[in-house]
C-alpha positions as CSV (number, residue, x, y, z in Angstrom):
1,X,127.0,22.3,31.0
2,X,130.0,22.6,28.8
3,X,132.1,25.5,28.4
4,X,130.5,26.0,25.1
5,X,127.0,26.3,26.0
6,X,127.9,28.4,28.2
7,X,129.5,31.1,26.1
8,X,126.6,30.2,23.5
9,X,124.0,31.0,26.7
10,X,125.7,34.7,27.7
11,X,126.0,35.6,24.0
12,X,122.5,35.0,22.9
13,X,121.2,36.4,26.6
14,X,123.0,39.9,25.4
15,X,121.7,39.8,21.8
16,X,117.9,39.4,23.6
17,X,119.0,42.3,25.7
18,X,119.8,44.5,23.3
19,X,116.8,43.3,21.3
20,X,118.3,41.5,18.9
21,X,117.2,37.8,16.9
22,X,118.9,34.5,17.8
23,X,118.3,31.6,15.4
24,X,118.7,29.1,18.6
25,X,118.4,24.6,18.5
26,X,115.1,23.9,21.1
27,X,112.8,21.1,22.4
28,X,111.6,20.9,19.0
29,X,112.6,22.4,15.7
30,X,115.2,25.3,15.1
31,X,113.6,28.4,16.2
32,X,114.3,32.4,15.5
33,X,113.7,33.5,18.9
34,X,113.8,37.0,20.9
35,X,112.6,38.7,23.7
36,X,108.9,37.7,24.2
37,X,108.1,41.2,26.0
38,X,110.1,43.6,23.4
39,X,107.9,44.6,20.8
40,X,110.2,46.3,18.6
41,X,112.2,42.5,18.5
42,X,108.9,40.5,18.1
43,X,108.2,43.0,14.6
44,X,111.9,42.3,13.3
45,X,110.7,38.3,13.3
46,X,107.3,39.3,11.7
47,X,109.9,41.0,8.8
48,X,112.3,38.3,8.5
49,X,109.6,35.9,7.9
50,X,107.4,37.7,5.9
51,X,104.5,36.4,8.0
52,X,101.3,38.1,8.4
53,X,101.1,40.2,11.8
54,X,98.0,38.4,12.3
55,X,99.1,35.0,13.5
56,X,100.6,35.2,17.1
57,X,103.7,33.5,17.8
58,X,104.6,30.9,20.7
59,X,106.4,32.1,23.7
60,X,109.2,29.7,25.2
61,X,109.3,29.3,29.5
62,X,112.0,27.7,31.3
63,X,109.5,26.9,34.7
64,X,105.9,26.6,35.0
65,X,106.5,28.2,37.9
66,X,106.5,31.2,36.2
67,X,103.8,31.6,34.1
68,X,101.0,33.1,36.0
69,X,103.4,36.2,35.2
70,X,102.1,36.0,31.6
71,X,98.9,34.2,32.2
72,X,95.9,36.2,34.2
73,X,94.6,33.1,35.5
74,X,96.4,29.6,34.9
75,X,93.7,26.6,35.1
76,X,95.1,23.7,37.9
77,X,95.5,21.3,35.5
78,X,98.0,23.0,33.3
79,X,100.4,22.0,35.9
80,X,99.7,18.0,35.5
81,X,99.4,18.5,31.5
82,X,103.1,19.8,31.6
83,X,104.1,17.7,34.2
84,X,102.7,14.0,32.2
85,X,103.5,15.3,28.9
86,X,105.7,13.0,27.4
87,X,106.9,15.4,24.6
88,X,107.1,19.0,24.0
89,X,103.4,20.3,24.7
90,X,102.1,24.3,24.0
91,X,99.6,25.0,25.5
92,X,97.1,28.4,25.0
93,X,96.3,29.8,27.8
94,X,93.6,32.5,28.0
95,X,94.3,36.6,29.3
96,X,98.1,36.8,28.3
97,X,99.8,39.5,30.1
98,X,103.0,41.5,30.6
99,X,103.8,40.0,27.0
100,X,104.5,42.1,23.5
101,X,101.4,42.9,22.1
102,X,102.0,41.0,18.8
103,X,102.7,38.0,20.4
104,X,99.2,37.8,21.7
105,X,96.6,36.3,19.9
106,X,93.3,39.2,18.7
107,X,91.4,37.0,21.0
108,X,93.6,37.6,23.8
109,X,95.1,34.3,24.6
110,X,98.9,33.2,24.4
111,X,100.6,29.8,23.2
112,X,103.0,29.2,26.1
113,X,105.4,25.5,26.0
114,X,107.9,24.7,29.2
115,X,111.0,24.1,27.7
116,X,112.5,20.7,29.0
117,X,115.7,21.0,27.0
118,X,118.7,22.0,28.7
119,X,120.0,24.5,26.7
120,X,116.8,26.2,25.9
121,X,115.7,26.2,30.1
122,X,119.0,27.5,30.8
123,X,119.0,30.3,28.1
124,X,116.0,31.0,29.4
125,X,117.0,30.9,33.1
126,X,119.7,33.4,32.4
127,X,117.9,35.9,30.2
128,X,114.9,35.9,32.7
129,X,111.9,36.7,30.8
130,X,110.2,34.7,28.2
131,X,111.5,34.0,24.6
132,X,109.5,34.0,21.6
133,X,109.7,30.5,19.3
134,X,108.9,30.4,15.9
135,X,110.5,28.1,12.9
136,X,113.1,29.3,11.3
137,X,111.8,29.8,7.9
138,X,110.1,32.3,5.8
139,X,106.2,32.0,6.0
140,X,104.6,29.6,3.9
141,X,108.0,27.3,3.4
142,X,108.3,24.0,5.5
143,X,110.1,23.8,8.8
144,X,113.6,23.2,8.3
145,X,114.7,19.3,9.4
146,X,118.4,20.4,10.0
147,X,120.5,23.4,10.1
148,X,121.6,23.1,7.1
149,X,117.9,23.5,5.5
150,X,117.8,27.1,7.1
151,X,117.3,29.3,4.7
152,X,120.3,31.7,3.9
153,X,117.9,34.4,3.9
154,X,116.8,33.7,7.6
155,X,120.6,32.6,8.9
156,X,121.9,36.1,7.3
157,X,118.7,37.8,8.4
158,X,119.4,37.3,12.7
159,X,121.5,39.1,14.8
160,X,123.0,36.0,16.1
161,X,123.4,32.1,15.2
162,X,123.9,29.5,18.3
163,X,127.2,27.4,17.3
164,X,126.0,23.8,18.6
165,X,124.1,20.7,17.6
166,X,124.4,21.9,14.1
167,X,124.3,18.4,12.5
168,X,121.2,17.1,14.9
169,X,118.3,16.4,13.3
170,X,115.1,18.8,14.0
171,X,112.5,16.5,16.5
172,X,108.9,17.2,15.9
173,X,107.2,20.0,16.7
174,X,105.1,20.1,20.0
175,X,101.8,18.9,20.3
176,X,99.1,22.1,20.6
177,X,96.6,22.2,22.8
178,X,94.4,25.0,23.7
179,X,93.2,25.1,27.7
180,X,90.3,27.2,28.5
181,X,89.5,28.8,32.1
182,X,86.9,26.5,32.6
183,X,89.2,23.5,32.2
184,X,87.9,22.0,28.8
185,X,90.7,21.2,26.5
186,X,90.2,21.4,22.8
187,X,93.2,19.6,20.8
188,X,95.2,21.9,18.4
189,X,98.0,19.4,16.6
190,X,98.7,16.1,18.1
């Protein structure tokens, strides 16, 4: 890890802290992200996107190791799904817990992806709890491809930018699937 990332890592881990919103590079797309159990955080990205509280967001882990913290009962073959998946996979799992209540679906299930990049998995290493993921762009509007596409009203809207792979291109976003207790798999997005 470069010098960079690492000063991009401890300033975006004291924004979460303080319950701030980071407009961060992950696995897939650029994401506004904060801290997943922070409620008060999880309503400022509801605002800046003018999305409906209704949908639920996705919530970022760094080890799979970690999620029956969030998950009341993780089904076996979550771990081989994450472990085989050849590109970013969310999965919904069931009985979220310990999570902000808006980031919960009404039905009580929560859309949970193991981060695989290194920046993200470290970010979210250091901060220590999970970190919410949405695209960075107002409700309604396409995903931005690049940096550049972001919005000036989401870029001016967050409490802090990350200062790397500006000029990458945005990958595709994860493939959704949603995993019920009784280990039957329905297929969300390919």
């Amino acid at each position: 890890m470069t010098e960079e990332e690492k000063t991009e890592i401890e300033n975006c881990a004291g924004v979460l802290r303080a319950g701030g919103v980071i407009l961060y590079p992950t696995d897939t797309l650029w994401g506004l992200g904060c801290d997943a159990t922070n409620e008060a955080a999880v309503q400022k990205i509801f605002t800046l996107k003018k999305r409906s509280g209704a949908k639920s967001m996705i919530v970022l882990l760094d080890s799979e190791n970690r999620l029956e913290s969030y998950v009341r009962e993780v089904p076996e073959q979550a771990y081989t799904l994450i472990e085989f998946a050849d590109k970013p996979l969310t999965i919904i799992y069931d009985g979220a817990r310990n999570l902000a209540n808006s980031v919960v679906a009404d039905d009580g299930s929560i859309g949970i992806r193991i981060v695989k990049d290194p920046f993200c998995r470290r970010l979210i290493e250091r901060f220590r709890k999970p970190i919410v993921s949405t695209s960075a762009n107002i409700s309604g509007q396409e995903p931005p491809a690049t940096f550049a596409d972001i919005d000036a009203q989401i870029r001016n809207g967050v409490d802090y930018v990350v200062n790397l792979r500006h000029q990458e291109k945005s990958k595709q976003a994860s493939s959704i699937i949603r995993l019920r207790k009784n280990g039957t798999i329905e297929i969300i997005r390919k």
